[in-house]
C-alpha positions in Angstrom: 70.0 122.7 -65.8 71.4 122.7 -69.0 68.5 123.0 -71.7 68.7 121.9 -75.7 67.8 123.4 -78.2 67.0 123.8 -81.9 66.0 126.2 -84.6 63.2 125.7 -86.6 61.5 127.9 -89.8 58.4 129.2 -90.1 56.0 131.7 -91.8 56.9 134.1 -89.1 60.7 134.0 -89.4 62.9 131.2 -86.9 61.6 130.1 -84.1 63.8 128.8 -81.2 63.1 125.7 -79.7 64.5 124.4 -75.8 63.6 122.0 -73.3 65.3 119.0 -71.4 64.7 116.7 -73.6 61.6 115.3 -71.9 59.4 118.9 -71.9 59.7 122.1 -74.1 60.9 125.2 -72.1 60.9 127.9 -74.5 59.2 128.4 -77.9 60.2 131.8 -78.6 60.9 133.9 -81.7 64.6 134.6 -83.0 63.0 138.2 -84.2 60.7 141.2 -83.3 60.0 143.3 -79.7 62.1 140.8 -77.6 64.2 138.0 -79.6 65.6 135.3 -77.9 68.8 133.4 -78.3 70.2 130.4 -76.8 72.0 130.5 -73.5 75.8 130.0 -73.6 75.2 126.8 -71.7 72.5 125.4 -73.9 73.3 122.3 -76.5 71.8 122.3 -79.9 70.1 118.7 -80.1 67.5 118.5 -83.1 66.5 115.2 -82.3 64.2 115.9 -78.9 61.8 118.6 -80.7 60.7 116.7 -83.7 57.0 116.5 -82.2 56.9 120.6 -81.1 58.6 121.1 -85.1 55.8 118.9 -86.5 53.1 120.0 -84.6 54.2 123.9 -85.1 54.7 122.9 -89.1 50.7 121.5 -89.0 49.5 124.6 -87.0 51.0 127.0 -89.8 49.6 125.2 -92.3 46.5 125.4 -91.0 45.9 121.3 -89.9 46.3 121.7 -85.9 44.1 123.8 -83.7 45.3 122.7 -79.9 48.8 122.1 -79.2 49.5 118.2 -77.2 53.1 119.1 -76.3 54.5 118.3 -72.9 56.2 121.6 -71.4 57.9 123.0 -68.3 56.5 126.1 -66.6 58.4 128.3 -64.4 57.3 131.1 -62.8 55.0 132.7 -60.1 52.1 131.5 -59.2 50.2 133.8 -60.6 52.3 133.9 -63.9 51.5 130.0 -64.6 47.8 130.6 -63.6 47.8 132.7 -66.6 49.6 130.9 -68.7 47.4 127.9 -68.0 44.6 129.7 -68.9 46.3 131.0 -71.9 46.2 127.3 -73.4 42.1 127.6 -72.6 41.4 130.6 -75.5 40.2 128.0 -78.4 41.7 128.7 -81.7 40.5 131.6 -83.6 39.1 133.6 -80.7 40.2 136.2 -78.2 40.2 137.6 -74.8 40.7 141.1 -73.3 43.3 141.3 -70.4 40.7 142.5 -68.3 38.8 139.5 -69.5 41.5 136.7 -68.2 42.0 139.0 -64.9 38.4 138.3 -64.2 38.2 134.6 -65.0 41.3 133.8 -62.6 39.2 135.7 -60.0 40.9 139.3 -60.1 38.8 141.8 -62.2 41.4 144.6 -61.7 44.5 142.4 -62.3 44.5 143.5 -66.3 47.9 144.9 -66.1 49.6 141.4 -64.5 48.0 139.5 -66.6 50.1 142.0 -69.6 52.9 141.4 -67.3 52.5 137.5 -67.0 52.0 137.4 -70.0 55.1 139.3 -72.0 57.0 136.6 -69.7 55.4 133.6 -71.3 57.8 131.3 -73.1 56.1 129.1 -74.6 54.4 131.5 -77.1 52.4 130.3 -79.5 52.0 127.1 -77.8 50.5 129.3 -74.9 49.1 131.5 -76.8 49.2 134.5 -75.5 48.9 136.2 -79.4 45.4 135.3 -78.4 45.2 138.5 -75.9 44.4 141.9 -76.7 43.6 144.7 -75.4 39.7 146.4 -74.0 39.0 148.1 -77.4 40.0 145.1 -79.5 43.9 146.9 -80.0 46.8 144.4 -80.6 49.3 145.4 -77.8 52.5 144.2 -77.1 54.2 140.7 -77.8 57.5 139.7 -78.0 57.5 138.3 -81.6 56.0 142.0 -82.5 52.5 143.4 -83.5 53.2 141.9 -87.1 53.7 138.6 -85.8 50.8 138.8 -83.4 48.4 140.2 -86.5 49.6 137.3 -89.0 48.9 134.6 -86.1 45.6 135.9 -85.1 44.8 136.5 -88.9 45.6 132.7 -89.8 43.5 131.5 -86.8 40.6 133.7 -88.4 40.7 136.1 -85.0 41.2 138.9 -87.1 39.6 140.0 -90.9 42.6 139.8 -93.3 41.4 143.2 -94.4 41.2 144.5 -91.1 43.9 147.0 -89.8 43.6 148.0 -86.2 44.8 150.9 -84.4 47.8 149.8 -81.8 48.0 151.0 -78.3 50.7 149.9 -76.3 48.7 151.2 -72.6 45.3 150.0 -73.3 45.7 146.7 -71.6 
């Protein structure tokens, strides 16, 4: 299937944009721990994500809370369970990996749900930023820990004063 796409500004650097028109595919970031580009196949075609950009504009400034975007998820079972959970952490709050593994039923699952969720691509949207690890350390995400600690700092998750140690393995 041949996805378009768009670019699109924001307070953490570009965002990419790519669906079929009908639902978003991706929302993923241009920069950080794992950037993403568009496919060779893709068509840029700004006229399908005016919604996701005005809806991403009011989350940054601080309007929009809860995301009412039609989107496309494709992965294992497992992987979409916790990315439908993902969209269940309200705005300005958190959950531990260990947290999610145990409300979809698999206490010791900590590590998939780290897994599942560095494969997410609908971030923000899904917000998977929204994830950290036992002792309350930001750990991994694909837009990078700077990103992660300006998202959950805007959503009031984390003290704008407050700098916390990262570990990567503490999931």
């Amino acid at each position: 299937m041949t996805l378009l796409y768009t670019h699109m500004e924001s307070p953490v650097g570009p965002l990419l944009l790519a669906g079929d028109g009908q639902a978003l595919h991706v929302m993923s970031f241009s920069t950080g721990a794992r950037p993403r580009k568009p496919e060779p196949e893709w068509r840029r075609d700004d006229a399908p994500f005016k919604e996701a950009k005005r809806q991403l504009d009011a989350y940054f400034a601080g309007d929009l809370r809860c995301f009412d975007l039609p989107y496309h998820l494709s992965g294992s079972d497992f992987q979409v369970r916790v990315w439908r959970y993902l969209a269940e952490i309200p705005f300005g709050e958190t959950r531990s990996y260990g947290a999610v593994a145990s409300a979809l039923g698999d206490a010791g699952a900590s590590r998939a749900v780290g897994a599942a969720n560095g494969k997410n691509r609908l971030a923000i949207i899904l917000p998977c930023h929204r994830v950290i690890g036992a002792n309350g350390a930001l750990v991994g995400f694909g837009g990078g820990l700077e990103t992660k600690t300006y998202l959950l700092r805007h959503e009031g998750a984390l003290p704008a004063t407050e700098d916390r140690q990262f570990d990567l393995f503490d999931i």
